[in-house]
N, C-alpha and C positions, 0 to 999 in steps of 0.2 A: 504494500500500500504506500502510494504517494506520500510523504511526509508535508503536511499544509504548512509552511514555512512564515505564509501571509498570515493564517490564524496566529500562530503562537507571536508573532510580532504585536498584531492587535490585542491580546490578552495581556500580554507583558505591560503595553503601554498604559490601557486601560486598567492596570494592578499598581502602576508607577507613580509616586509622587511627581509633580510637573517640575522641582528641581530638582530631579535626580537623573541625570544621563545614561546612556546603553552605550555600552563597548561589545558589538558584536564581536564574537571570538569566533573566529574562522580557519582556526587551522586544521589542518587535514579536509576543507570543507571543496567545493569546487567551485569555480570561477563564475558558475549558471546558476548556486544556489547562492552565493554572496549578493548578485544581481538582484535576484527572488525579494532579498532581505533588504537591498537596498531600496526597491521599485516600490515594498510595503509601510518607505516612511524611515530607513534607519539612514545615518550618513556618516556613524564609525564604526572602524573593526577592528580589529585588533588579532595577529598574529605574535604566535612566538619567537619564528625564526627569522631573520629578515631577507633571506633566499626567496622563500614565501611569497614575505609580504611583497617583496619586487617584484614579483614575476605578475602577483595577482592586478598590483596596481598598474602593469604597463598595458591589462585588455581589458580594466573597468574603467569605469564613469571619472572622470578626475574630480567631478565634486566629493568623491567619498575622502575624507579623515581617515590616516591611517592610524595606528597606535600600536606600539612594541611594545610587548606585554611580559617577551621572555626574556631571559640573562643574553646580556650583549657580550658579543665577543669583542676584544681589541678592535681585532683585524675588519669588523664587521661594521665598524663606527662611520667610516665614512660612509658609507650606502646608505644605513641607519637615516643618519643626519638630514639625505638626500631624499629619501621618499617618505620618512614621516611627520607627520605633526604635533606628537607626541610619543617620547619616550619613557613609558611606566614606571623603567624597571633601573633605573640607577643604582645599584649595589654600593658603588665605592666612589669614595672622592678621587681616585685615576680616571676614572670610566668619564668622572662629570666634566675633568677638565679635560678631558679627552676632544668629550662632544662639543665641550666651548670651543674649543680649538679648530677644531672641522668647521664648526657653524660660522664662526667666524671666517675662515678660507670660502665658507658659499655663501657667503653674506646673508646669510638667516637668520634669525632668531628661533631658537626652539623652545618650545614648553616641556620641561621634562618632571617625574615627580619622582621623591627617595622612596623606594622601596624598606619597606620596614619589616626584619624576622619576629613574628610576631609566633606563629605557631611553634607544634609542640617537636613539630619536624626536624631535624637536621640537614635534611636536603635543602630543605628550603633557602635561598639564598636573602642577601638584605644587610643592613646599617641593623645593629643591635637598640632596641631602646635605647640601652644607656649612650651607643654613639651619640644618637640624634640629640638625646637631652645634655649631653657634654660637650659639643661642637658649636662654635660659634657661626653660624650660618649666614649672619648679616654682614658683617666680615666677607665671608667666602661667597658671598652673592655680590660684595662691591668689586671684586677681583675677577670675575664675569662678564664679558662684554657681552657674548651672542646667547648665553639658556639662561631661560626664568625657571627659576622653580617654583611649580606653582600646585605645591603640597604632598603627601604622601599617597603611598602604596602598600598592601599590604594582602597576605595569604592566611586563610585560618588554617588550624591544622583540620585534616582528615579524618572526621570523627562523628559519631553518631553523638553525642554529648554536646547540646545545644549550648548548654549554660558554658559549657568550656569556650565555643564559639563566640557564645555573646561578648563571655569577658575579654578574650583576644580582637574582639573588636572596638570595644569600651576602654582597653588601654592604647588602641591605636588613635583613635579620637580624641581622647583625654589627650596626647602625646601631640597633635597635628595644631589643638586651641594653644595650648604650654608654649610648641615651638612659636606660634605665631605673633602671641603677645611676646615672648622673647626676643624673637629676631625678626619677625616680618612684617611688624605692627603699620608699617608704613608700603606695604606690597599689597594691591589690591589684588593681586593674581593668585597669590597664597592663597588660595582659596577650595584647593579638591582633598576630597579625602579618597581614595578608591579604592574600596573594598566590597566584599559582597559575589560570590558567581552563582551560578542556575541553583545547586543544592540548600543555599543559605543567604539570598539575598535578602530574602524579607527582614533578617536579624539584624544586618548590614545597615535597612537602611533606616529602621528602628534605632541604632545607634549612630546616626549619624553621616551613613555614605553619600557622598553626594554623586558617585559614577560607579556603575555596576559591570562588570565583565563575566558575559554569559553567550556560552554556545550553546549546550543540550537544550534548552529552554525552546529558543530558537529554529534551531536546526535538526534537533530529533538525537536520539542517542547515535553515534558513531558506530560506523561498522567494523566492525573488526576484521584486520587484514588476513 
């Protein structure tokens, strides 16, 4: 059976607070169902690899928003730089001056957000709590020419345990107001919190998400290869 791609769009929207954004997540997805998703009213997606995402962006729509959602490689920064319009997933202060650096050789400006290890995972990649709340960011936002950073990222851990979820969401939020009165009180753009995907958004935005990144929701469970 067809997967109705336009329905689950229309329900999600209609389930959405009106400031809380969609980050269609399209990896693994194909070129004809992202269109599907874009034609029903979405206008970002959001991959993880950026092999991906280039490929997808050079035979869709150019009005689509792109957003890199997974761990950047080095080597991968400059493409990165070049086909998105936001970067989710900033791990480390290399990465960021990295992208400043690019961004500035393509005379861009990019919006990118820190990625924060919030869950219970070690996989997971991210700036520790304690980084973000030890690091002087106003500072390192005045030594920036070409990326705003324009708030956090963050992954729950994987877990049937709501309330686990809620609180790894509730200290990402709590950490995003802190950093802000802290260091970005004067940054209108500091403004996103991104958390929240298909399994746990509603929790997400309960506490405060203002961008959700959701494939299955969307696009139907993934086939297995």
């Amino acid at each position: 059976m067809m997967n109705n791609i336009t329905r689950n769009v229309s329900e999600l929207v209609r389930d959405l607070p009106g400031n809380v954004s969609i980050v269609a997540v399209s990896k693994t997805r194909s070129p004809e169902e992202v269109l599907e998703a874009y034609n029903a009213g979405l206008h970002t997606f959001g991959e993880n690899r950026v092999q991906e995402l280039t490929s997808k962006k050079a035979i869709l729509p150019e009005e689509i928003n792109w957003h890199l959602i997974g761990h950047l490689q080095s080597n991968k920064v400059k493409q990165a730089v070049a086909a998105t319009s936001m970067i989710e997933s900033v791990d480390s202060l290399r990465i960021l001056r990295m992208i400043d650096s690019e961004a500035g050789r393509q005379q861009k400006i990019i919006d990118c957000l820190l990625q924060v290890h919030i869950a219970l995972e070690e996989t997971k990649s991210g700036f520790s709590i304690k980084e973000i709340e030890e690091t002087d960011w106003a500072s390192i936002t005045g030594s920036l020419s070409s990326v705003r950073i324009c708030g956090l990222m963050g992954i729950a851990s994987l877990t049937d345990n709501r309330d686990r979820v809620r609180s790894e969401f509730r200290s990402l939020a709590r950490l995003f107001h802190d950093t802000r009165v802290r260091c970005f009180s004067n940054c209108s753009w500091f403004k996103e919190v991104s958390m929240g995907m298909s399994g746990d958004w509603p929790i997400a935005v309960e506490e405060g998400s203002t961008i959700i990144r959701v494939g299955t929701l969307i696009f139907g469970e993934r086939i297995k290869q």
